[in-house]
mmCIF file of the N, C-alpha and C atoms, coordinates in Angstrom:
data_MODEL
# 
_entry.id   MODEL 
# 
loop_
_atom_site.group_PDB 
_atom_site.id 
_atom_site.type_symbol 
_atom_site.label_atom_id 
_atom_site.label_alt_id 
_atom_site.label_comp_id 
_atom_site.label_asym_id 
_atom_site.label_entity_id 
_atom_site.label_seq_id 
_atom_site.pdbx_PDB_ins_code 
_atom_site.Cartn_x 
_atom_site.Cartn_y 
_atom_site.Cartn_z 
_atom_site.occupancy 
_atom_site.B_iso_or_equiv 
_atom_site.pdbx_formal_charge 
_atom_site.auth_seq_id 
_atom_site.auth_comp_id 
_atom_site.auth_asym_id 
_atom_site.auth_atom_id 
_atom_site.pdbx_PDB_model_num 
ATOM 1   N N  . UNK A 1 1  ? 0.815   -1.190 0.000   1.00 0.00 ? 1  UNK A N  1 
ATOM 2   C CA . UNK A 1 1  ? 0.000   0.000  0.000   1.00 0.00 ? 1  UNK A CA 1 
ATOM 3   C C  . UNK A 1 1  ? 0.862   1.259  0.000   1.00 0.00 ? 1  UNK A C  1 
ATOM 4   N N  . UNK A 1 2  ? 2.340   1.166  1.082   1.00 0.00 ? 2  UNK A N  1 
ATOM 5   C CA . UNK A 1 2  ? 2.488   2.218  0.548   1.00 0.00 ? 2  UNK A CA 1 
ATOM 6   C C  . UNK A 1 2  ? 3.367   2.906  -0.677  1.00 0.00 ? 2  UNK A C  1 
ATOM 7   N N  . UNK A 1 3  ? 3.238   1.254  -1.416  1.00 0.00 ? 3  UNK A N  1 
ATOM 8   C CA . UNK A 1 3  ? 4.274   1.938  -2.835  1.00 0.00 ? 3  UNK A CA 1 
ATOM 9   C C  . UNK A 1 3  ? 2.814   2.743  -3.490  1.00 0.00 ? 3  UNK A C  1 
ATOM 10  N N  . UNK A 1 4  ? 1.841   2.392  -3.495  1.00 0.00 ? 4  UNK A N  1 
ATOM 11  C CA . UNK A 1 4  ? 0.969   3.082  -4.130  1.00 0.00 ? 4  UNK A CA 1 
ATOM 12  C C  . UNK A 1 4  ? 0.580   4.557  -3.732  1.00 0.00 ? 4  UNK A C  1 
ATOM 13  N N  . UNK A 1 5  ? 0.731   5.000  -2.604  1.00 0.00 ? 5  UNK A N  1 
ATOM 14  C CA . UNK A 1 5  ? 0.255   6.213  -2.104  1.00 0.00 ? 5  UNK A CA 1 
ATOM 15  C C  . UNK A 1 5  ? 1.725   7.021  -2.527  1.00 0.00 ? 5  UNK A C  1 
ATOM 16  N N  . UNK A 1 6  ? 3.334   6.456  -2.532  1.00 0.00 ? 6  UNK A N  1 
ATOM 17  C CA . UNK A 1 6  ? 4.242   7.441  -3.070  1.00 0.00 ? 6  UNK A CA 1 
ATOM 18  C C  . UNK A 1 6  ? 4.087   7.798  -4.746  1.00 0.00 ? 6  UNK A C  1 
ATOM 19  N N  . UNK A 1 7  ? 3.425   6.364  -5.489  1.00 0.00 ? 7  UNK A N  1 
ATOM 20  C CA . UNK A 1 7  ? 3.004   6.274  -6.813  1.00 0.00 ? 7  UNK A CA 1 
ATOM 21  C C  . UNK A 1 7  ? 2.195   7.518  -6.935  1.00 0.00 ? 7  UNK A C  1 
ATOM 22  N N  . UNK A 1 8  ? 1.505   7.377  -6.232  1.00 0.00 ? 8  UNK A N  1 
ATOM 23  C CA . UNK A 1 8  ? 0.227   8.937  -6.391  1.00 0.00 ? 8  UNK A CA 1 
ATOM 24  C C  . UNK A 1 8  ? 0.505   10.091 -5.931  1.00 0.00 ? 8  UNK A C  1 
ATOM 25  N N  . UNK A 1 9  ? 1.070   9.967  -5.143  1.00 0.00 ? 9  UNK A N  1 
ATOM 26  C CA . UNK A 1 9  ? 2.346   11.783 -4.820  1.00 0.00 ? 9  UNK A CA 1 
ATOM 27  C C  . UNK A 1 9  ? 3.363   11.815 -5.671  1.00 0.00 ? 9  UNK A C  1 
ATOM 28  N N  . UNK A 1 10 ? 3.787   10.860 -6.425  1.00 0.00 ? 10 UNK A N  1 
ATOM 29  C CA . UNK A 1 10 ? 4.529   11.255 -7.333  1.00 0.00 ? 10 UNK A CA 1 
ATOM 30  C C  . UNK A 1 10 ? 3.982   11.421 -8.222  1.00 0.00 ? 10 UNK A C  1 
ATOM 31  N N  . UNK A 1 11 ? 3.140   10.907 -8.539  1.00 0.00 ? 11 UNK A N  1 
ATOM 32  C CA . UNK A 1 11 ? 1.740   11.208 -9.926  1.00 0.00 ? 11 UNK A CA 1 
ATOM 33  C C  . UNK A 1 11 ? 1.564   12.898 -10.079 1.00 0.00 ? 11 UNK A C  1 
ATOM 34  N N  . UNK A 1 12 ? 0.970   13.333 -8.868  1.00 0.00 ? 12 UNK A N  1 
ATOM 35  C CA . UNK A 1 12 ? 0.192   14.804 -8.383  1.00 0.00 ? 12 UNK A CA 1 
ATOM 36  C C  . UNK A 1 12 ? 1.753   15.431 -8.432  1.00 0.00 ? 12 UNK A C  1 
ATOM 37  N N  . UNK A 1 13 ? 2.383   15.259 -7.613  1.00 0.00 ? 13 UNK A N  1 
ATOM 38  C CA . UNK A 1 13 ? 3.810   16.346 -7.591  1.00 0.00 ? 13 UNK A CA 1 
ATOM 39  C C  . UNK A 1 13 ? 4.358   16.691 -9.527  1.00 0.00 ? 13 UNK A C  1 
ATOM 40  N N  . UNK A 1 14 ? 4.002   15.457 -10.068 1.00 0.00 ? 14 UNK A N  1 
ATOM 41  C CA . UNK A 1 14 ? 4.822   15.843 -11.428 1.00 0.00 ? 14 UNK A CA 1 
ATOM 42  C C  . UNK A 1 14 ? 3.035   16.668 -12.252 1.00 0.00 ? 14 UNK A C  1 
ATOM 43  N N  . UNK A 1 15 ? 2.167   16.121 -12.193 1.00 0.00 ? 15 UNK A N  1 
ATOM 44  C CA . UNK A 1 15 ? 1.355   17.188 -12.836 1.00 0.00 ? 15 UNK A CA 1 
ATOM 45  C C  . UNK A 1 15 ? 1.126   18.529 -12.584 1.00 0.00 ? 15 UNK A C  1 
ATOM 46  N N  . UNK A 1 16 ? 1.674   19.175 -10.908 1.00 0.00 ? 16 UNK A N  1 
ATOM 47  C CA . UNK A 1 16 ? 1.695   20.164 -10.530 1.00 0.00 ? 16 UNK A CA 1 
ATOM 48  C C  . UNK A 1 16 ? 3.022   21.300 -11.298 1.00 0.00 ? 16 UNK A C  1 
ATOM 49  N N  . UNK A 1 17 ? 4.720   20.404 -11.138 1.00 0.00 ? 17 UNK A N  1 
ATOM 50  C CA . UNK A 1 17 ? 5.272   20.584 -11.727 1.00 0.00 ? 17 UNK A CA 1 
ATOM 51  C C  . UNK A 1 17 ? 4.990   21.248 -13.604 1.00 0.00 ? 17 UNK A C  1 
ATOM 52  N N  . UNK A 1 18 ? 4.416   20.049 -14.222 1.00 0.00 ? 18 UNK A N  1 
ATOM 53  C CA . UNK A 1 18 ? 3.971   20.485 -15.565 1.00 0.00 ? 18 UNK A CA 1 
ATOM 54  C C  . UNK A 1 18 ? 3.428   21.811 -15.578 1.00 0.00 ? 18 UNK A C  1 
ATOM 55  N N  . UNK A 1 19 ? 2.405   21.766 -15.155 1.00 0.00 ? 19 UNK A N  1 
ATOM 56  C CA . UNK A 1 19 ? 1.593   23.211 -14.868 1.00 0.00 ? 19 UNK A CA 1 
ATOM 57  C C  . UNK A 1 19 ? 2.503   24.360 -14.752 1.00 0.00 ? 19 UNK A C  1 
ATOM 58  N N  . UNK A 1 20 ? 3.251   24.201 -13.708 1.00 0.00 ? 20 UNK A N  1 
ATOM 59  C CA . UNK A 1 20 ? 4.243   25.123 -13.387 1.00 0.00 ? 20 UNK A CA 1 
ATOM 60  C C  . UNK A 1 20 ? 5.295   25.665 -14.333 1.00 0.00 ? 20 UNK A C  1 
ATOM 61  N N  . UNK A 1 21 ? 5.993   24.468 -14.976 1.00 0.00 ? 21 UNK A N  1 
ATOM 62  C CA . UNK A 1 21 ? 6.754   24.414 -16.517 1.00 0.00 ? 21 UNK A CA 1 
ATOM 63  C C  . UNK A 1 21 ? 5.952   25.397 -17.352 1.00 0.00 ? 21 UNK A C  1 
ATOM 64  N N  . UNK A 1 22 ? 4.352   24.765 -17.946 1.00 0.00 ? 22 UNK A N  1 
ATOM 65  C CA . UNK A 1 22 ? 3.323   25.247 -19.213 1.00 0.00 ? 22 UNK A CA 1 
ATOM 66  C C  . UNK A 1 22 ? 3.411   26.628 -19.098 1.00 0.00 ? 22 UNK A C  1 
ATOM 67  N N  . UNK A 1 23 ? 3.565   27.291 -17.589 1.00 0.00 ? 23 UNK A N  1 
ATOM 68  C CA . UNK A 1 23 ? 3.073   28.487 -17.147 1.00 0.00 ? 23 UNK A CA 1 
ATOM 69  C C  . UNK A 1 23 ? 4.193   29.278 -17.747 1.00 0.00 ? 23 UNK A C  1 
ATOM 70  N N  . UNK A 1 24 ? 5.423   28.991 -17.855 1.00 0.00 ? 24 UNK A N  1 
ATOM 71  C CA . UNK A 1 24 ? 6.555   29.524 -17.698 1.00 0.00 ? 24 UNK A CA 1 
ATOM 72  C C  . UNK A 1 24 ? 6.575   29.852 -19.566 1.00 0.00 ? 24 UNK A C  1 
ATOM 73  N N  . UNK A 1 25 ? 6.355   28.891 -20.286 1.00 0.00 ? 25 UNK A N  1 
ATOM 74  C CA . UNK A 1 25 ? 6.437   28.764 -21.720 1.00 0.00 ? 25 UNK A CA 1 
ATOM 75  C C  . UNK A 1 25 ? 5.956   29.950 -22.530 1.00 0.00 ? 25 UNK A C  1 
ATOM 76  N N  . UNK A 1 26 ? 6.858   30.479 -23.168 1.00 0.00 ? 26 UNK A N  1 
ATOM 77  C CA . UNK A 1 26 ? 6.780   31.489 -24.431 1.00 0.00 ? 26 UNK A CA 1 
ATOM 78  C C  . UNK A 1 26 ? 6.256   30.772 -25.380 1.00 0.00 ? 26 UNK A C  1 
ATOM 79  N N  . UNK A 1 27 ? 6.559   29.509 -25.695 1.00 0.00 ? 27 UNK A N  1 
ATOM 80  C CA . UNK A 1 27 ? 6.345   28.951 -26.842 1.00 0.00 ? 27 UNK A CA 1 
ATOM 81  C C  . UNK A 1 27 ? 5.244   27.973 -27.063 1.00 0.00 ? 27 UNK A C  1 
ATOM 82  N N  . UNK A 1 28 ? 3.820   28.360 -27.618 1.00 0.00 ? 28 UNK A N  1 
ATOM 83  C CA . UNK A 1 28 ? 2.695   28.057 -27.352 1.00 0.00 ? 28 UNK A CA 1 
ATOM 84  C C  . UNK A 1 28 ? 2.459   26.475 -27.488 1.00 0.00 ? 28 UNK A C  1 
ATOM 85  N N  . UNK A 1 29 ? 3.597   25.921 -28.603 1.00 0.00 ? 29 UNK A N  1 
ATOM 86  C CA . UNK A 1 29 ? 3.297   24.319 -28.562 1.00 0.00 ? 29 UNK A CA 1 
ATOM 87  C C  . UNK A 1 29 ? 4.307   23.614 -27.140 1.00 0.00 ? 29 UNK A C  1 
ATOM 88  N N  . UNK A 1 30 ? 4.957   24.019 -26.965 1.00 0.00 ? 30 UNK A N  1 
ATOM 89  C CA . UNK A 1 30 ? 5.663   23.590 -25.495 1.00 0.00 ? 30 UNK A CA 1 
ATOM 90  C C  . UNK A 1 30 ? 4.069   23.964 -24.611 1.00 0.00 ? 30 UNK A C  1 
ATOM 91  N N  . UNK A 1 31 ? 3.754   25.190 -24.494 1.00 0.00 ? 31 UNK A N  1 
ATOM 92  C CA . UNK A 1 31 ? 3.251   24.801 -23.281 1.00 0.00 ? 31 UNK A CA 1 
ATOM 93  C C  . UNK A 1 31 ? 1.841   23.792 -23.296 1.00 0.00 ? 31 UNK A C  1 
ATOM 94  N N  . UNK A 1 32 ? 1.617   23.960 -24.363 1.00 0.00 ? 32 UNK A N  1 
ATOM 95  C CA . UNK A 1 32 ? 0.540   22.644 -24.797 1.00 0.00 ? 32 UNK A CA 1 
ATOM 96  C C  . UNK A 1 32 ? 1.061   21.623 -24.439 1.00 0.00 ? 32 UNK A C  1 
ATOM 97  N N  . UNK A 1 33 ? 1.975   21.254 -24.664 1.00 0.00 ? 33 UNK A N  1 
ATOM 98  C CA . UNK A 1 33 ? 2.728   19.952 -24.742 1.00 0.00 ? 33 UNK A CA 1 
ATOM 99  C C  . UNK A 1 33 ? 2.714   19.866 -22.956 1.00 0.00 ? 33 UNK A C  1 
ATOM 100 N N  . UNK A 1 34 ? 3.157   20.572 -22.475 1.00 0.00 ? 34 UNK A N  1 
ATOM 101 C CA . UNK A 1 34 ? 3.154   20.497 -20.732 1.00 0.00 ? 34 UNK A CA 1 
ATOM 102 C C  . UNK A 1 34 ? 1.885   20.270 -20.247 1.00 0.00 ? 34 UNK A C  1 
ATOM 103 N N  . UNK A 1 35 ? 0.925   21.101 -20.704 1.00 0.00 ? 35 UNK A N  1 
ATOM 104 C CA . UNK A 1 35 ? -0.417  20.900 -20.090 1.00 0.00 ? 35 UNK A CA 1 
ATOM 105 C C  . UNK A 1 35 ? -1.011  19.817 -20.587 1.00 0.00 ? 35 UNK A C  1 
ATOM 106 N N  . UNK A 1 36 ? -0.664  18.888 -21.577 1.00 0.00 ? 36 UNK A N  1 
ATOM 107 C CA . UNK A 1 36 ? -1.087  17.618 -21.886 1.00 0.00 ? 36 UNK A CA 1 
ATOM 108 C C  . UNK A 1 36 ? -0.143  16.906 -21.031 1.00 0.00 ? 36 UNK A C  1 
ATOM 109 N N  . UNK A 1 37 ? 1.007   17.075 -20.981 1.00 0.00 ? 37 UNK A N  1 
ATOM 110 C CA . UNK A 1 37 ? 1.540   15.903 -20.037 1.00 0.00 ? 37 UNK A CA 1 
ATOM 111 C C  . UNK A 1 37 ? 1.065   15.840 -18.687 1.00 0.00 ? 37 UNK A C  1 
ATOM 112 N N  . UNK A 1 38 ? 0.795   17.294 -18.132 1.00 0.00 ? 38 UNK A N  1 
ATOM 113 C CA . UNK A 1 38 ? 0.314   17.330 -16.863 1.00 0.00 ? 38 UNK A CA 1 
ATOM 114 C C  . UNK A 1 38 ? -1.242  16.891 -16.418 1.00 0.00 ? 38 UNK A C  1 
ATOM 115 N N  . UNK A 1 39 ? -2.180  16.868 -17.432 1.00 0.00 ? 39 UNK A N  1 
ATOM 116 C CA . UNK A 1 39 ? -3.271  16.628 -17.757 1.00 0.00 ? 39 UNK A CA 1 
ATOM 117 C C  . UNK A 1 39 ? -3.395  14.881 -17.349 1.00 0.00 ? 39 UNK A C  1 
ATOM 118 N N  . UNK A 1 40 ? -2.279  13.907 -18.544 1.00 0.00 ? 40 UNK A N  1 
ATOM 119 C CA . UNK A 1 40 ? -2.020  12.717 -18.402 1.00 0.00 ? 40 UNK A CA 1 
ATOM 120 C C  . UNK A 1 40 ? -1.589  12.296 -16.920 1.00 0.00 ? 40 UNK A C  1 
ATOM 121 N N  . UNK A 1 41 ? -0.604  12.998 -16.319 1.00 0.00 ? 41 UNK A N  1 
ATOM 122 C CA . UNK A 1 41 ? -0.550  12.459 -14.915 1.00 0.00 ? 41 UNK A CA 1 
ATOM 123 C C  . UNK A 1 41 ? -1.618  12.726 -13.887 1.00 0.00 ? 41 UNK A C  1 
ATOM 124 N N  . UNK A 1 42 ? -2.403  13.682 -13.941 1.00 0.00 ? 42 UNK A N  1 
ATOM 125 C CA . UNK A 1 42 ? -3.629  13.859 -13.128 1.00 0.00 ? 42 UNK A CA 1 
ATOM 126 C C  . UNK A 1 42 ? -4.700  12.888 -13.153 1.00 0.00 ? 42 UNK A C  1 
ATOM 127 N N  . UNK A 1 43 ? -4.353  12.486 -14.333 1.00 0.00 ? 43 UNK A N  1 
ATOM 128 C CA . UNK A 1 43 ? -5.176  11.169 -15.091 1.00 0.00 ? 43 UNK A CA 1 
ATOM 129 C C  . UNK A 1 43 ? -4.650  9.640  -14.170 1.00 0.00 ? 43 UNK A C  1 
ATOM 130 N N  . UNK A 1 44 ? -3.238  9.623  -14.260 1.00 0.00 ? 44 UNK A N  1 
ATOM 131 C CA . UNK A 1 44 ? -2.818  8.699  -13.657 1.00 0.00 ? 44 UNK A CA 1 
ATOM 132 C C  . UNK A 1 44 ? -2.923  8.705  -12.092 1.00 0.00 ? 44 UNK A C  1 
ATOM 133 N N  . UNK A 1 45 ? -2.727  9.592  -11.450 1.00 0.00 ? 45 UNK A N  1 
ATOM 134 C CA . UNK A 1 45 ? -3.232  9.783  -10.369 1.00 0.00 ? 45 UNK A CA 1 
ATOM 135 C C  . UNK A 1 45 ? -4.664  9.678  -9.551  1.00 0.00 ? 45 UNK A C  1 
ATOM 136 N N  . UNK A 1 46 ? -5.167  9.590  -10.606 1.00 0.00 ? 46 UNK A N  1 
ATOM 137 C CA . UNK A 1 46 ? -7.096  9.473  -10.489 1.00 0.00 ? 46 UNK A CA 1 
ATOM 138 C C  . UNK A 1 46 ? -6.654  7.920  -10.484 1.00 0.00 ? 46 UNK A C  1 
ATOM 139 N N  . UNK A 1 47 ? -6.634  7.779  -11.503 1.00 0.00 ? 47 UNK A N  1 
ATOM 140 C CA . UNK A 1 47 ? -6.241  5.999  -11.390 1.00 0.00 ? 47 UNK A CA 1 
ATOM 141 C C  . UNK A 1 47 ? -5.740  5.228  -10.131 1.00 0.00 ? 47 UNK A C  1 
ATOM 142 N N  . UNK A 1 48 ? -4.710  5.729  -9.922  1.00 0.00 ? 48 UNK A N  1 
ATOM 143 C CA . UNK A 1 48 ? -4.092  5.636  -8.749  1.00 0.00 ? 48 UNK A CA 1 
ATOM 144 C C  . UNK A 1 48 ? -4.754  5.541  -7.395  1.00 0.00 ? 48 UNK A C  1 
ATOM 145 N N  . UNK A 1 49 ? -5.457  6.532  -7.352  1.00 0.00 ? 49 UNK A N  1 
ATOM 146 C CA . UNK A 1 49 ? -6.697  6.300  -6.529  1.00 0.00 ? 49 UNK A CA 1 
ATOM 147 C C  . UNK A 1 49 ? -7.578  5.286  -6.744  1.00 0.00 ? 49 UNK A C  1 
ATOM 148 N N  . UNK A 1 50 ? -8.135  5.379  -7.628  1.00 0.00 ? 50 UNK A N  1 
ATOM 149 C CA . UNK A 1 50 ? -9.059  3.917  -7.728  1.00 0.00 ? 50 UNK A CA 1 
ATOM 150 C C  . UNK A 1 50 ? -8.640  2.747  -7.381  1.00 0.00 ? 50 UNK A C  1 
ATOM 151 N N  . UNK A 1 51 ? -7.169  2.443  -8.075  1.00 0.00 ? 51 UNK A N  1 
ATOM 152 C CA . UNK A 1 51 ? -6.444  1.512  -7.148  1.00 0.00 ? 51 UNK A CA 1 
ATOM 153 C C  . UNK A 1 51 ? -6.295  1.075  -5.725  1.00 0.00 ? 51 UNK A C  1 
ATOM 154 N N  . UNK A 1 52 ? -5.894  2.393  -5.497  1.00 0.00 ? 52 UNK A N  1 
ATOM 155 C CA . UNK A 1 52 ? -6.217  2.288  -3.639  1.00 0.00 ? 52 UNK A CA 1 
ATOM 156 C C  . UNK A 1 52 ? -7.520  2.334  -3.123  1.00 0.00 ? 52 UNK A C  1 
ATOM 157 N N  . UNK A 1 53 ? -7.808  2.886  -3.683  1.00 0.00 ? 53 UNK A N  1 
ATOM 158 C CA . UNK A 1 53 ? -9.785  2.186  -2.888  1.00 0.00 ? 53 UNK A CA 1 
ATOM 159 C C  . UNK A 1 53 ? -10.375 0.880  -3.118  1.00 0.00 ? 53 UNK A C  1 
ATOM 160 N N  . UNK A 1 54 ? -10.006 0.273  -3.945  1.00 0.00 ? 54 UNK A N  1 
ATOM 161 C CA . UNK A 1 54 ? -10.278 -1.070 -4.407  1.00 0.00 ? 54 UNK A CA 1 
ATOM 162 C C  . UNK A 1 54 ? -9.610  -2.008 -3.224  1.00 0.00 ? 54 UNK A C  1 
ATOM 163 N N  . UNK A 1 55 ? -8.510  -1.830 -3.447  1.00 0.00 ? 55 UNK A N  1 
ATOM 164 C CA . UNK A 1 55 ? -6.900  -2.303 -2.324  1.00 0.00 ? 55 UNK A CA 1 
ATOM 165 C C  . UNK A 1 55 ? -7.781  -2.311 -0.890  1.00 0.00 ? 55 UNK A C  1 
ATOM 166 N N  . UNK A 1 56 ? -8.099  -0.624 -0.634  1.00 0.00 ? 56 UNK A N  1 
ATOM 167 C CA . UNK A 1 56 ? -8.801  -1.057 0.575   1.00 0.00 ? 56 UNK A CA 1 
ATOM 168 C C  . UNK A 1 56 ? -9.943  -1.673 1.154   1.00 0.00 ? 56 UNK A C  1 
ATOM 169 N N  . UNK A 1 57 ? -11.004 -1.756 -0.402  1.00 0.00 ? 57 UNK A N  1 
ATOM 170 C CA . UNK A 1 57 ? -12.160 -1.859 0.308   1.00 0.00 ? 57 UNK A CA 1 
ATOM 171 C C  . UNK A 1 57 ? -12.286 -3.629 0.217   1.00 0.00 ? 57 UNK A C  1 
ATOM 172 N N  . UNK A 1 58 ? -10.645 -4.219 -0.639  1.00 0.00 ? 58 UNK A N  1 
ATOM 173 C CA . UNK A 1 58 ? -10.764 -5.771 -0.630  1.00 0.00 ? 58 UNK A CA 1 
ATOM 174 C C  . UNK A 1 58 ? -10.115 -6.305 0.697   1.00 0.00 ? 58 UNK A C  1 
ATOM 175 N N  . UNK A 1 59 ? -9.623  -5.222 1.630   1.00 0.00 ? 59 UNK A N  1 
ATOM 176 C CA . UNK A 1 59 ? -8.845  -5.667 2.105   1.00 0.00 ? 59 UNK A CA 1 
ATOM 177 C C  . UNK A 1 59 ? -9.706  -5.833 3.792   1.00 0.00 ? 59 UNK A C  1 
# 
């Protein structure tokens, strides 16, 4: 359980990051490109969660 809960803070810490990157970007396809990557890990992180609620509620 708790490789999964660092899995999901590391999930959230790097989509926050992205954001932070996109924000910074002059260059309109970079920051697209960030806010899709950051988009995808928020994604994975949702996941991530589901995982762990499953985990717990089998457990």
């Amino acid at each position: 359980m708790i490789a999964f809960l660092a899995k999901l803070e590391r999930f959230e810490d790097l989509a926050t990051e992205c954001d932070l990157i996109a924000g910074r970007q002059a260059d309109g396809s970079k920051r697209e490109l960030y806010l899709r990557l950051g988009a995808h890990y928020r994604q994975l992180a949702c996941d991530m969660r589901s995982v762990i609620a499953t985990v717990d509620a089998a457990a």
